[in-house]
SERO-4910 file (N, C-alpha, C, O; in steps of 0.05 Angstrom, whole numbers):
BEGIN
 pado doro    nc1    nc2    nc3   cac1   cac2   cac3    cc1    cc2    cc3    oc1    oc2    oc3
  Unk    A   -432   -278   -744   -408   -288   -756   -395   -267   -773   -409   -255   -790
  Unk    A   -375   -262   -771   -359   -246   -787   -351   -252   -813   -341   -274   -816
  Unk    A   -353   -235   -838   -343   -239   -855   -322   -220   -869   -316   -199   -858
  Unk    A   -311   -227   -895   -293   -206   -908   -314   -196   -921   -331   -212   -929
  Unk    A   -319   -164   -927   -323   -140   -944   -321   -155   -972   -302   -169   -978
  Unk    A   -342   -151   -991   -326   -160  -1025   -310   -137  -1031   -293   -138  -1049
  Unk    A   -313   -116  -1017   -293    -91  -1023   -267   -103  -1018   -251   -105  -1037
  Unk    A   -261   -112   -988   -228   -118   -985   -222   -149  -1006   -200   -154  -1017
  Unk    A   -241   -161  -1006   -230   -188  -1014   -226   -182  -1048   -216   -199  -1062
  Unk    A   -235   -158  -1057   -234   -143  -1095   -205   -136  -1101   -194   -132  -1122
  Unk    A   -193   -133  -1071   -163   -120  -1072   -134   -137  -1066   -111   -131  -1068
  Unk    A   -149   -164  -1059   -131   -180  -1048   -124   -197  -1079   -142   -202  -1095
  Unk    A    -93   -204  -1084    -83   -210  -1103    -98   -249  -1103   -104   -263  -1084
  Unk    A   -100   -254  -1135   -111   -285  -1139    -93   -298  -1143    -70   -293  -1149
  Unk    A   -110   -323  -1137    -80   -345  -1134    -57   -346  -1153    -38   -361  -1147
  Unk    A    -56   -335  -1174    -37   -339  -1193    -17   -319  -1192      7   -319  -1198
  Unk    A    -36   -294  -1179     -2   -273  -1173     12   -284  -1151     36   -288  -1151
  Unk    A     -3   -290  -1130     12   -311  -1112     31   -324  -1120     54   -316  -1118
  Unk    A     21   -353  -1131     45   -367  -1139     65   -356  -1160     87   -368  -1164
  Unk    A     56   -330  -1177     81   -321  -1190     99   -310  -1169    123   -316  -1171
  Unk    A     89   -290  -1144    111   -283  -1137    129   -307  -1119    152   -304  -1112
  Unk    A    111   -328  -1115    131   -344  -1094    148   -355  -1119    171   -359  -1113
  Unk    A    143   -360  -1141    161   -376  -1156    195   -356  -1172    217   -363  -1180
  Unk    A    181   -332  -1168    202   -309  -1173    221   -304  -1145    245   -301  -1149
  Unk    A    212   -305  -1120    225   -303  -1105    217   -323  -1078    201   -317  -1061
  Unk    A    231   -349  -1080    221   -372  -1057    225   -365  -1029    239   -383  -1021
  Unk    A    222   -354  -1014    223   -339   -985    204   -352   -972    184   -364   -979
  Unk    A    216   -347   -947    191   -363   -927    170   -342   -931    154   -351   -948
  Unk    A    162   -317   -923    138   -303   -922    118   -314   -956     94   -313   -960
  Unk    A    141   -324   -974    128   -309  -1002    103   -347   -998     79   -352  -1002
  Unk    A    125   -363   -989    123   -392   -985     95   -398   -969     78   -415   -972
  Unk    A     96   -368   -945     67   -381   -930     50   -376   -945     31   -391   -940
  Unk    A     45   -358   -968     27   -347   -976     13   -360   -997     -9   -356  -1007
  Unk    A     29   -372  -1002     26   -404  -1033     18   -414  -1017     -6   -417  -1018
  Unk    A     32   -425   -994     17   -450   -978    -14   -445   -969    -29   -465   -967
  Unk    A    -25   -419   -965    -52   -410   -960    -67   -416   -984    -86   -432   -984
  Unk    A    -57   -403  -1004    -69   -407  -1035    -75   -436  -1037    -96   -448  -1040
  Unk    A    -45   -447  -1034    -52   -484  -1038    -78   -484  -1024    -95   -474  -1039
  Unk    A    -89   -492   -998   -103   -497   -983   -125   -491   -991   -142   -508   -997
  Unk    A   -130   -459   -994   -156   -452  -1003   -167   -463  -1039   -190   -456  -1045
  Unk    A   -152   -477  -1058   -155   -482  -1079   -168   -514  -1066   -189   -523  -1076
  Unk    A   -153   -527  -1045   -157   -557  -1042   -184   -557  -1033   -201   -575  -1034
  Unk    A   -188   -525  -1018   -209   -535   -999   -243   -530  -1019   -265   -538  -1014
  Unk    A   -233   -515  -1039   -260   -512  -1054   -274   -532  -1076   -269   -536  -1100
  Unk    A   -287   -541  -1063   -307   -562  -1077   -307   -562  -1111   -309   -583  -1123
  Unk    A   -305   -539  -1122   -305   -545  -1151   -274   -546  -1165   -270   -556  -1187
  Unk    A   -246   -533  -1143   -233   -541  -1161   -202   -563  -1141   -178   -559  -1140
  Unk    A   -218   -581  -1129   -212   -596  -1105   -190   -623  -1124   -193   -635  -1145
  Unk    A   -176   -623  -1111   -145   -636  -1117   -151   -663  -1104   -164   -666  -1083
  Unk    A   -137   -685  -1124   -137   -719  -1112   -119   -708  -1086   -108   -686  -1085
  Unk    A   -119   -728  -1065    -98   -722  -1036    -66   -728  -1050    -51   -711  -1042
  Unk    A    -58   -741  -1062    -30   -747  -1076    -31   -719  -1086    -25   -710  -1064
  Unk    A    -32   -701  -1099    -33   -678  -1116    -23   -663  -1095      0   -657  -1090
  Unk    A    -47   -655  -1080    -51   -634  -1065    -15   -638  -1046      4   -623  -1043
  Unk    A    -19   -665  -1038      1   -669  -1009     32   -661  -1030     54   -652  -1022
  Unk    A     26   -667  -1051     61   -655  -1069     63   -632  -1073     85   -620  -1074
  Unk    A     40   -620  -1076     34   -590  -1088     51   -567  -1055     65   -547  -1051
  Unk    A     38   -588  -1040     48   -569  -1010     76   -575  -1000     85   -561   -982
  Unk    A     91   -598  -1012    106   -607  -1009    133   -585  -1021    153   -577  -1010
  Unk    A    122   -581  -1050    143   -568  -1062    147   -534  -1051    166   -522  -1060
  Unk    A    133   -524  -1035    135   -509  -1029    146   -511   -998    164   -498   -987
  Unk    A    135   -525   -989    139   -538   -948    176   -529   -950    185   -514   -933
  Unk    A    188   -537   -964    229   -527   -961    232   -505   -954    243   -495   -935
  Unk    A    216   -494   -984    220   -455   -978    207   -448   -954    219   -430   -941
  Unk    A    185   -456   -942    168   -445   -921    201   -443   -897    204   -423   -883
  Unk    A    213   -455   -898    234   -457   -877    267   -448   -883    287   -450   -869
  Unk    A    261   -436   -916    298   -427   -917    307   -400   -907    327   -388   -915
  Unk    A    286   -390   -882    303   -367   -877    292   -364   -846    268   -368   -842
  Unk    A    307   -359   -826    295   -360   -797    280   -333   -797    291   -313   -806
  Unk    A    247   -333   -785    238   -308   -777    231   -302   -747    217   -308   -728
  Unk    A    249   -286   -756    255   -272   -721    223   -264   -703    225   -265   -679
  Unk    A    200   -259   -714    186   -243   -704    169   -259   -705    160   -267   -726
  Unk    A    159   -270   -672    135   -282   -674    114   -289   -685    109   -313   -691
  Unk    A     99   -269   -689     81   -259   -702     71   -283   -732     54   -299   -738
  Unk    A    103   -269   -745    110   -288   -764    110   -317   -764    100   -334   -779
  Unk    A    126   -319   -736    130   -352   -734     99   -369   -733     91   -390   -744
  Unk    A     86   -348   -714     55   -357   -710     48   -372   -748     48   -394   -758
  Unk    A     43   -339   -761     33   -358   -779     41   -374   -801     26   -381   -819
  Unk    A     66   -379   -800     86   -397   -814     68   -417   -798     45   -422   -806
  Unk    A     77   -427   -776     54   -456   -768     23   -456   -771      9   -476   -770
  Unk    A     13   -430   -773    -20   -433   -774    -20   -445   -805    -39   -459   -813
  Unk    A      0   -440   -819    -10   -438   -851      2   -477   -849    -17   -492   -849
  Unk    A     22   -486   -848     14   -518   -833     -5   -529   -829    -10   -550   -840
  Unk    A    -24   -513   -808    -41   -534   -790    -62   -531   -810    -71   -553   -817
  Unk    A    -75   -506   -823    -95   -496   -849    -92   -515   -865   -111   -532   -865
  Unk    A    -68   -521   -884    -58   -543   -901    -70   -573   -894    -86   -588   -905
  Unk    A    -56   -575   -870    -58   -598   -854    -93   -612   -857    -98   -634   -867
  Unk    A   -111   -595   -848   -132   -588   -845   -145   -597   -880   -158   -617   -887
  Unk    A   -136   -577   -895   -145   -574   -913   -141   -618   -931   -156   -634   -943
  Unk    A   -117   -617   -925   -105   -648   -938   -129   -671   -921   -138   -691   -932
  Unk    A   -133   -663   -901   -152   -682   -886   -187   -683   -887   -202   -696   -872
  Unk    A   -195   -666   -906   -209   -649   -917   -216   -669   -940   -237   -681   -945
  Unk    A   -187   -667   -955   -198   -689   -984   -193   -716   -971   -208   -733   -979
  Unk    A   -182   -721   -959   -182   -751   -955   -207   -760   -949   -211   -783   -957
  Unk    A   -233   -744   -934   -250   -749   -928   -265   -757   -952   -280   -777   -952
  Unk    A   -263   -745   -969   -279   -744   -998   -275   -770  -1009   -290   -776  -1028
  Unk    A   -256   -787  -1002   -244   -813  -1020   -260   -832  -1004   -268   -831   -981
  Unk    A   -264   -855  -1027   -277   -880  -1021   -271   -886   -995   -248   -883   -988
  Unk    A   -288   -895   -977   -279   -913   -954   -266   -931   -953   -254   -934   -931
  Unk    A   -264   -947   -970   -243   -969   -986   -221   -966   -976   -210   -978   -958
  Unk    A   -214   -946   -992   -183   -931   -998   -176   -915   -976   -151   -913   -975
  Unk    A   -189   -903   -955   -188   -877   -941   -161   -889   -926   -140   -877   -933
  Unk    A   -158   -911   -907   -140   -924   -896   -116   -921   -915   -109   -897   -915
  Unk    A   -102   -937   -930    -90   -938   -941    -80   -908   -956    -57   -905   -963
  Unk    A    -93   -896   -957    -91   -860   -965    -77   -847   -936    -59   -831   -930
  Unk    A    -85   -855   -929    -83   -834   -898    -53   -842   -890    -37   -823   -889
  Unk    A    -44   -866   -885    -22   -888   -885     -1   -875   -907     23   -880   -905
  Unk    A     -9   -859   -927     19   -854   -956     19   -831   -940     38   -830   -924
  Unk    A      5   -813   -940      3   -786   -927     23   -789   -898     44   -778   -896
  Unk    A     15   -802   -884     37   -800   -865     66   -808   -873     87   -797   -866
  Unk    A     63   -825   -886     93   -829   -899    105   -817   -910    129   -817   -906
  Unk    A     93   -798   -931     98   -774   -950     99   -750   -936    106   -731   -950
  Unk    A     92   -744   -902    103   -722   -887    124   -726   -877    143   -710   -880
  Unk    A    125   -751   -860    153   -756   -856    174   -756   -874    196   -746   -867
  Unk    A    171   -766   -896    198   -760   -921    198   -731   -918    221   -726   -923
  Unk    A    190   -716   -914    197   -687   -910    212   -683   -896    227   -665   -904
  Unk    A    219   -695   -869    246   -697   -847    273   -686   -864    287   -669   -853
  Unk    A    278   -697   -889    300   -704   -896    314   -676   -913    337   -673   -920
  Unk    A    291   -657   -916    303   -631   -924    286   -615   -900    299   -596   -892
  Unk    A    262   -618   -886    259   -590   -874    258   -600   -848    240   -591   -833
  Unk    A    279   -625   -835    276   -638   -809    260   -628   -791    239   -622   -802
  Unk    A    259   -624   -764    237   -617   -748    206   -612   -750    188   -622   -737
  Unk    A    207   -590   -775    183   -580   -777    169   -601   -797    150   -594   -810
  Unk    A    178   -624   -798    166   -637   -821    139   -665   -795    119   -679   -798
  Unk    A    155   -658   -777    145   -674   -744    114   -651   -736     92   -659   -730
  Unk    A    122   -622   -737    101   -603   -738     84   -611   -755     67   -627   -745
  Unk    A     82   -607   -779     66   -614   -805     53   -643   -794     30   -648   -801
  Unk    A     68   -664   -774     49   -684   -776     39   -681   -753     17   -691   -752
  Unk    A     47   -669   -729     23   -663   -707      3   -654   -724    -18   -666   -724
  Unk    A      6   -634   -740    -15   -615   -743    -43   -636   -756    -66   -638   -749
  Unk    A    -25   -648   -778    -47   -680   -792    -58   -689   -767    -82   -690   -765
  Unk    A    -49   -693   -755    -64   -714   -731    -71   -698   -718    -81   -712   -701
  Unk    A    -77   -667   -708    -94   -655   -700   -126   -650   -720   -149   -653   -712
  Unk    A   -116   -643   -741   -137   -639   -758   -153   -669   -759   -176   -665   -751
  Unk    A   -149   -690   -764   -159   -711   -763   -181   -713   -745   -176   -704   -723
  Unk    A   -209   -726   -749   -237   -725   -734   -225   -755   -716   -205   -768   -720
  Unk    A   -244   -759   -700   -231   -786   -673   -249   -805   -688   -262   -818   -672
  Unk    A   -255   -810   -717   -258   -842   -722   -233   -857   -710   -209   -853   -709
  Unk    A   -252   -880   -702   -245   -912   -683   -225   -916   -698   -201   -916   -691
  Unk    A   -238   -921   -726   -225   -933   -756   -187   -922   -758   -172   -940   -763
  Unk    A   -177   -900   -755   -157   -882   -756   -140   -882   -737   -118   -871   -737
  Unk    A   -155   -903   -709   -143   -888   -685   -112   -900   -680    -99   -888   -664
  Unk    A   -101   -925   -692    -77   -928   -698    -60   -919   -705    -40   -917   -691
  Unk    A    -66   -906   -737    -51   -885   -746    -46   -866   -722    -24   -862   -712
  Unk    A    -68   -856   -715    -67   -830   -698    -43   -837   -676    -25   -821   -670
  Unk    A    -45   -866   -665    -25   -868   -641      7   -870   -653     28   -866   -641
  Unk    A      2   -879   -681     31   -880   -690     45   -849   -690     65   -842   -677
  Unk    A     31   -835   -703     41   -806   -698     54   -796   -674     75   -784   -670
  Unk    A     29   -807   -655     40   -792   -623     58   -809   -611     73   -797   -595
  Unk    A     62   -838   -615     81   -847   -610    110   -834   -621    128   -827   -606
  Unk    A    111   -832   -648    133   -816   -656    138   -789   -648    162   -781   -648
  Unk    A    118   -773   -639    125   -753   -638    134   -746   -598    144   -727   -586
  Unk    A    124   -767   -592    129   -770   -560    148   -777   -559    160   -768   -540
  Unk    A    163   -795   -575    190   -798   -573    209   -792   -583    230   -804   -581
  Unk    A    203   -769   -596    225   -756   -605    250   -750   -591    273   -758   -595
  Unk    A    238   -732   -571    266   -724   -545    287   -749   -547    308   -744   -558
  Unk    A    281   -772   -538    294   -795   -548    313   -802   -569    336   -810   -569
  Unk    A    295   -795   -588    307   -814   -615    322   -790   -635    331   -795   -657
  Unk    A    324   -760   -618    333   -744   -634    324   -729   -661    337   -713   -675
  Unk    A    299   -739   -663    282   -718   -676    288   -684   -686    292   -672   -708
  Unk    A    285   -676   -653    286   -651   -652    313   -638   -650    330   -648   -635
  Unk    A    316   -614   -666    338   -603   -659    332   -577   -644    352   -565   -636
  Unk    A    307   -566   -638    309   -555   -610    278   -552   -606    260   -552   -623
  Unk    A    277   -546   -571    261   -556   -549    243   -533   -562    232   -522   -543
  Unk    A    237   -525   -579    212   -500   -590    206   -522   -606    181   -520   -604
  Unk    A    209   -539   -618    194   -549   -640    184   -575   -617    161   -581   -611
  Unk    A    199   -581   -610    186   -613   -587    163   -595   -571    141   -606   -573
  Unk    A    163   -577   -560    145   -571   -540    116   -569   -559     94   -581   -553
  Unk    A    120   -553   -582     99   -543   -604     77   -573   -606     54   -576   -599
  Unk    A    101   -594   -620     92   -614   -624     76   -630   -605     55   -644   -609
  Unk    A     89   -627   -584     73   -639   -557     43   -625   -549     23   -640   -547
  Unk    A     42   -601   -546     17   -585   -545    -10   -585   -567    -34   -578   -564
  Unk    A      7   -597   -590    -14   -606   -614    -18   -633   -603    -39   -633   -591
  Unk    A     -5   -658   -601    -26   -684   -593    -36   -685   -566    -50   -704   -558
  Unk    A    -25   -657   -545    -44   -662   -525    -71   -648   -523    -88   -648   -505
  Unk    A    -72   -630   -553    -98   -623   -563   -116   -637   -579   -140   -636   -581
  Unk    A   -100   -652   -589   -118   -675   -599   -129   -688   -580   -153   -687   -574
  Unk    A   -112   -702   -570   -125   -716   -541   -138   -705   -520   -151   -719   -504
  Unk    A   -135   -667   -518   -163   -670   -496   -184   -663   -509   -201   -650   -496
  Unk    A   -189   -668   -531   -221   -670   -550   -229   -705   -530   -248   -704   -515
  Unk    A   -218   -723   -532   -237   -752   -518   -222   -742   -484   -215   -762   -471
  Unk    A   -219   -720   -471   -206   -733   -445   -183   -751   -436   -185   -760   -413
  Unk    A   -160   -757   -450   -153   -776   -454   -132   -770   -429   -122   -748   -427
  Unk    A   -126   -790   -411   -104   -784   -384    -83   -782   -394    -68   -781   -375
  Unk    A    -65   -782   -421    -41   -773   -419    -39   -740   -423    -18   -728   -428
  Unk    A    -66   -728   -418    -61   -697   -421    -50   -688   -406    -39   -668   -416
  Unk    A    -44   -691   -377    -49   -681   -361    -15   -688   -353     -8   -677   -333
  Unk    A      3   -704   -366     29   -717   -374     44   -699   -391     69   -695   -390
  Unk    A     24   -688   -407     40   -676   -427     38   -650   -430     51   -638   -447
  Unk    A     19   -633   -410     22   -615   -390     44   -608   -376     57   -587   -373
  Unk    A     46   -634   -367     65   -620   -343    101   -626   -361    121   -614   -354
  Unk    A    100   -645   -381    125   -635   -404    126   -604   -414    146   -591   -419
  Unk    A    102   -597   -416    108   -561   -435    102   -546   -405     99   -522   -410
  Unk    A     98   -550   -382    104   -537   -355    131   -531   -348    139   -509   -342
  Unk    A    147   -557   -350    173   -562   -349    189   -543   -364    199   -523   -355
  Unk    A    189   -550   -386    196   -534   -402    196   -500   -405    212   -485   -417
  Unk    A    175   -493   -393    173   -465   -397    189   -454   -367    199   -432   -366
  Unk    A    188   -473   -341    200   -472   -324    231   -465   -324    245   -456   -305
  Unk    A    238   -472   -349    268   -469   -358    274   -440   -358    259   -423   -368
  Unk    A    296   -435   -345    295   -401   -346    324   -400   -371    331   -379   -381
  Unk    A    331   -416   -374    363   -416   -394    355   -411   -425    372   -403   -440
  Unk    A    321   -418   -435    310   -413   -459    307   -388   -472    308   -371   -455
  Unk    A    305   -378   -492    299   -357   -497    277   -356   -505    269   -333   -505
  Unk    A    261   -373   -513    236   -367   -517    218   -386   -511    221   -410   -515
  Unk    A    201   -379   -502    167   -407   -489    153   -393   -507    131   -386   -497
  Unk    A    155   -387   -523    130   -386   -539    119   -404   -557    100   -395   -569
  Unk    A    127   -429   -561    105   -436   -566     96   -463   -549     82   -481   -557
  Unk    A    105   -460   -529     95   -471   -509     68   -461   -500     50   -475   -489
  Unk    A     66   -436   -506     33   -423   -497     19   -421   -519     -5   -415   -519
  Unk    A     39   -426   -544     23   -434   -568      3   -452   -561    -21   -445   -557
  Unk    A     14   -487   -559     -4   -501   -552    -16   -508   -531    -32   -528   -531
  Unk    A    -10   -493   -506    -34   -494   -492    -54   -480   -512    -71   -496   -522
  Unk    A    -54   -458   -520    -67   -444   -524    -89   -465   -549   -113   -459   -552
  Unk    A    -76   -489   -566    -91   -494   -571   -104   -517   -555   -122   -532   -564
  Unk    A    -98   -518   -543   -112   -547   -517   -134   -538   -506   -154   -553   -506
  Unk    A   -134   -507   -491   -154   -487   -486   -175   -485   -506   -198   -479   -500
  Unk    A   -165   -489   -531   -199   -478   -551   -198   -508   -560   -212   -505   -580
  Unk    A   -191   -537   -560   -205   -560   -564   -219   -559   -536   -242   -554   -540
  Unk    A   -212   -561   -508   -230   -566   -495   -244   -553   -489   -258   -568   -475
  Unk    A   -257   -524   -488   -270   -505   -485   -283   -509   -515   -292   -486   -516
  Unk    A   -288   -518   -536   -306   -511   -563   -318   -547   -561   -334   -551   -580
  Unk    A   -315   -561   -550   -331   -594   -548   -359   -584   -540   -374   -584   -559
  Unk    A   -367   -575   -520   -388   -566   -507   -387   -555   -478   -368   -548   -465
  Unk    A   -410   -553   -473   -411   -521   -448   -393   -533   -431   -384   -556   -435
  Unk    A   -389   -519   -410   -366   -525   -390   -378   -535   -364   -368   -551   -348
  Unk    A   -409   -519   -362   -410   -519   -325   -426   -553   -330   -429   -566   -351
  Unk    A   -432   -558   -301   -447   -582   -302   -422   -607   -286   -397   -608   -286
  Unk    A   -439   -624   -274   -428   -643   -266   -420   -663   -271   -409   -678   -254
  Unk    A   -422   -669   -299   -406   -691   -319   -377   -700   -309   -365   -680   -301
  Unk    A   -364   -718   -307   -345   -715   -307   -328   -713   -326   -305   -710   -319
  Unk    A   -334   -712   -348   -318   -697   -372   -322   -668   -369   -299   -658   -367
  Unk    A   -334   -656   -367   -342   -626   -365   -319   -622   -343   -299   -609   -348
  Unk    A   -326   -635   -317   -312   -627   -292   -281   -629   -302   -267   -609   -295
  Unk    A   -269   -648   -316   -244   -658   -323   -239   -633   -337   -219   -619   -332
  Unk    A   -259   -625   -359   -244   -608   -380   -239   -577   -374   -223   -563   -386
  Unk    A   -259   -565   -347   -267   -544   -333   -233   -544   -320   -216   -527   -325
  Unk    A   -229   -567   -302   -208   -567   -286   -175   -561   -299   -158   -545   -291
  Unk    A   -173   -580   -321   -157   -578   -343   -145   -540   -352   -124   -527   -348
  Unk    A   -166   -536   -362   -168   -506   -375   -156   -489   -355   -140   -473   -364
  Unk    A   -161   -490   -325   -163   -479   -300   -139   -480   -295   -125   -463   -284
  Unk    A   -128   -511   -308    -96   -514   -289    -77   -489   -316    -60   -474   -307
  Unk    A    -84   -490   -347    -71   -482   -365    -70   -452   -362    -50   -438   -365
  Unk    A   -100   -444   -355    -96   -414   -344    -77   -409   -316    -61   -391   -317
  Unk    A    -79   -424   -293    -61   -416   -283    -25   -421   -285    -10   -404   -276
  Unk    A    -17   -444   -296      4   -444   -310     13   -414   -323     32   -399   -316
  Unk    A     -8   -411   -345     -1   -381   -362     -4   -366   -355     -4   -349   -372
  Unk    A    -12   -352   -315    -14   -337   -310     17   -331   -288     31   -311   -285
  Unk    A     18   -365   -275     52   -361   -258     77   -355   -281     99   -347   -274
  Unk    A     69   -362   -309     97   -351   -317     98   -318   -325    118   -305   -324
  Unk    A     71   -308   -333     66   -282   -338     83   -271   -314    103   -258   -321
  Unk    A     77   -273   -286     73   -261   -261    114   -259   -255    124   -241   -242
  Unk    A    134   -286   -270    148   -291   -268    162   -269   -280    183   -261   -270
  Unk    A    153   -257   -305    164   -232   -314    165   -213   -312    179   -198   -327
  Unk    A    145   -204   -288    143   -179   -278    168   -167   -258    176   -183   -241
  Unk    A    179   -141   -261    192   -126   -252    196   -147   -225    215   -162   -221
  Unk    A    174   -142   -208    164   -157   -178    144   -168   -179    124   -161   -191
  Unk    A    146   -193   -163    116   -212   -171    107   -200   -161    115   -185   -143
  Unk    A     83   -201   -172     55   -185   -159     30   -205   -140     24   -228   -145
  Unk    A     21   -190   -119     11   -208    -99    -16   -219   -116    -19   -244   -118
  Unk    A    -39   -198   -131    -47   -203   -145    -57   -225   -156    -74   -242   -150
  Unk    A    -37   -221   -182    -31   -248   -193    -22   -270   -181    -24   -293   -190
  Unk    A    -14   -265   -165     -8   -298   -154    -31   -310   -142    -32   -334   -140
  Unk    A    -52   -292   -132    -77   -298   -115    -95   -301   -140   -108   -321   -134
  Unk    A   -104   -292   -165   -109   -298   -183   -107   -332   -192   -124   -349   -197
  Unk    A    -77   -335   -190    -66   -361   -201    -72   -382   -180    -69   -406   -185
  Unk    A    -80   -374   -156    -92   -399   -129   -121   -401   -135   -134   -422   -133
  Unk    A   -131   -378   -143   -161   -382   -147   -169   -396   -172   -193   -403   -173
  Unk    A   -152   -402   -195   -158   -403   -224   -153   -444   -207   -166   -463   -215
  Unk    A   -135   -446   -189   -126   -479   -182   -154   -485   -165   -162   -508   -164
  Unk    A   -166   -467   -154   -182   -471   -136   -206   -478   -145   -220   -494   -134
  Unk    A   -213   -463   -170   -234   -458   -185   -257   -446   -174   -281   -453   -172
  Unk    A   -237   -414   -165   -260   -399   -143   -252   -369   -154   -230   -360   -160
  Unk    A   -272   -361   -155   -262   -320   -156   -280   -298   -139   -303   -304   -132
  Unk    A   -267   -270   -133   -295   -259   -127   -285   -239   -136   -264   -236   -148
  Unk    A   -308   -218   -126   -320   -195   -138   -291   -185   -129   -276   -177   -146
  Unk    A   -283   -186   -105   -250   -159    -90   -230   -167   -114   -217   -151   -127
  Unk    A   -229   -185   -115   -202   -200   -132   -212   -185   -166   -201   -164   -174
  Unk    A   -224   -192   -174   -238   -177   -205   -228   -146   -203   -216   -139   -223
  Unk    A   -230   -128   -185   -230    -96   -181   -191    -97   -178   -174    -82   -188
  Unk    A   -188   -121   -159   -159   -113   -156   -139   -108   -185   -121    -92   -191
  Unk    A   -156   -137   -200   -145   -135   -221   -139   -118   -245   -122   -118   -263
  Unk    A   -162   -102   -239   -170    -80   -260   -153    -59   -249   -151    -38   -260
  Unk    A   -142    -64   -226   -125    -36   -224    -86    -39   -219    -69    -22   -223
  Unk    A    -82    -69   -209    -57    -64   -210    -48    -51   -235    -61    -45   -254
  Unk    A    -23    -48   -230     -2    -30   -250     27    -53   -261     48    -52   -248
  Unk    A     25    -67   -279     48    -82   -285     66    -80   -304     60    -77   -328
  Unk    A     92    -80   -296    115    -68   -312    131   -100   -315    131   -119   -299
  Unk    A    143    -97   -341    159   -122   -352    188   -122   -343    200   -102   -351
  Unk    A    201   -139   -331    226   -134   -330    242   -131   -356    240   -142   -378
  Unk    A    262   -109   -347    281   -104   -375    302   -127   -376    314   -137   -358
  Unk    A    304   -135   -408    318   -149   -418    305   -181   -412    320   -200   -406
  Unk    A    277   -184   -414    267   -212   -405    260   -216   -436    246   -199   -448
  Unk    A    268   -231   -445    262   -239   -474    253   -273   -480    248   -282   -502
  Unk    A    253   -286   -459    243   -313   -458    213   -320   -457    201   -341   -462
  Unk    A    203   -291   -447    169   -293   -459    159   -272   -471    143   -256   -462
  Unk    A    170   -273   -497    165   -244   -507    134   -241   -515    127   -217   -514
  Unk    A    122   -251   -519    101   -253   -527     81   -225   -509     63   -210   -518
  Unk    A     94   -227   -483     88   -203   -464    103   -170   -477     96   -147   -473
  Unk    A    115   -176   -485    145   -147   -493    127   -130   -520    137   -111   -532
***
């Protein structure tokens, strides 16, 4: 297991220069970086925040996280990682609260993300995938849980979203929640962020492979893959369809499709490989088409 050096972690600024500089200058970058601090203050046992505290504490900063567009992936990545961490972290203390209460806690929390709609719209729907990702699959919860995905499934609908990067995001988080139990609307909501990336008029699918990408590490981190279970088989098959999905749009940006990859992407459906195909791969030569900026994530 990897850790930080006490050397690098002696150099990294403490939470209080943090929040001075986010409070001197409110910026999204300065914003993710409070929001990390938030998290890691909630998440430590000795100086651990009631869930009402914590969920305002993230709140007053959640505006700035979004008053300035960042152009560069990278960034955008962890503008939402620092969300789902939070997210994580808020679901964290709830655990800690009476069982009594835990219901009724969990129930303000969703209400108190959604009031977020009303200054940081869309991403305030992100922030609650991300809750209902972080959330463990007690029975007890599993209402709540459907209320979320109900809302967030219907967004397209009800106008939610003001654009198809935040709906797709959102969608790839509850169909990560959902393939932790197997659940048959995955394979639904697949083929919505399929669709979507199929769009050639977009400028960007990225985070369409965002959440595959997290659907890939819920069902691949449950347990081993091989074996004849039919959960195993389901979740083996799943992964198989997500890799080859993310391999026909890769293949889509190349200069010229490559034979390759496309024989790659039959074997990944097939759930077959061999030794010729492995060597081929190691040697094609792949060039990006110029001016393809709808999957940059390749560029």
């Amino acid at each position: 297991e990897g850790r930080v050096s006490k050397a690098v972690i002696s150099q990294l600024p403490d939470a209080a220069d943090v929040k001075k500089v986010f409070e001197e200058d409110p910026q999204s970058v300065s914003a993710i970086a409070f929001l990390y601090v938030t998290g890691s203050i909630g998440s430590n046992s000795s100086t651990s925040q009631p869930t009402p505290e914590l969920v305002l504490q993230i709140s007053e900063c959640f505006y700035d996280l979004l008053n300035e567009p960042l152009v560069d992936l990278a960034f955008q990545a962890v503008q939402t990682s620092s969300m789902m961490y939070d997210m994580n972290v808020v679901w964290a203390s709830m655990e800690q609260a009476e069982e009594s209460t835990k219901h009724t806690l969990f129930n303000q929390v969703v209400s108190d993300v959604e009031g977020w709609a009303s200054n940081s719209g869309e991403y305030a729907y992100v922030a609650l995938a991300a809750l209902a990702l972080a959330v463990d699959d007690d029975p007890q919860l599993w209402s709540f849980i459907t209320k979320i995905q109900n809302t967030i499934l219907g967004g397209s609908d009800n106008y939610l979203f003001a654009s198809e990067d935040a709906m797709v995001l959102c969608v790839g988080m509850v169909a990560a929640k959902l393939s932790r139990t197997a659940d048959a609307q995955v394979s639904e909501l697949i083929d919505v962020i399929q669709l979507s990336l199929s769009d050639n008029s977009r400028q960007t699918c990225f985070w369409g492979f965002f959440g595959m990408g997290l659907m890939v590490k819920n069902l691949a981190s449950r347990s081993e893959l091989s074996g004849s279970n039919p959960s195993k088989v389901w979740r083996r098959r799943t992964i198989q369809r997500l890799l080859g999905i993310f391999m026909t749009e890769f293949d889509a940006c190349l200069s010229e499709s490559n034979s390759t990859v496309r024989e790659l992407v039959d074997c990944l459906k097939m759930g077959e490989s061999s030794d010729d195909l492995l060597c081929m791969c190691e040697e094609i030569d792949l060039s990006i088409q110029v001016g393809v900026d709808y999957f940059s994530p390749f560029q």
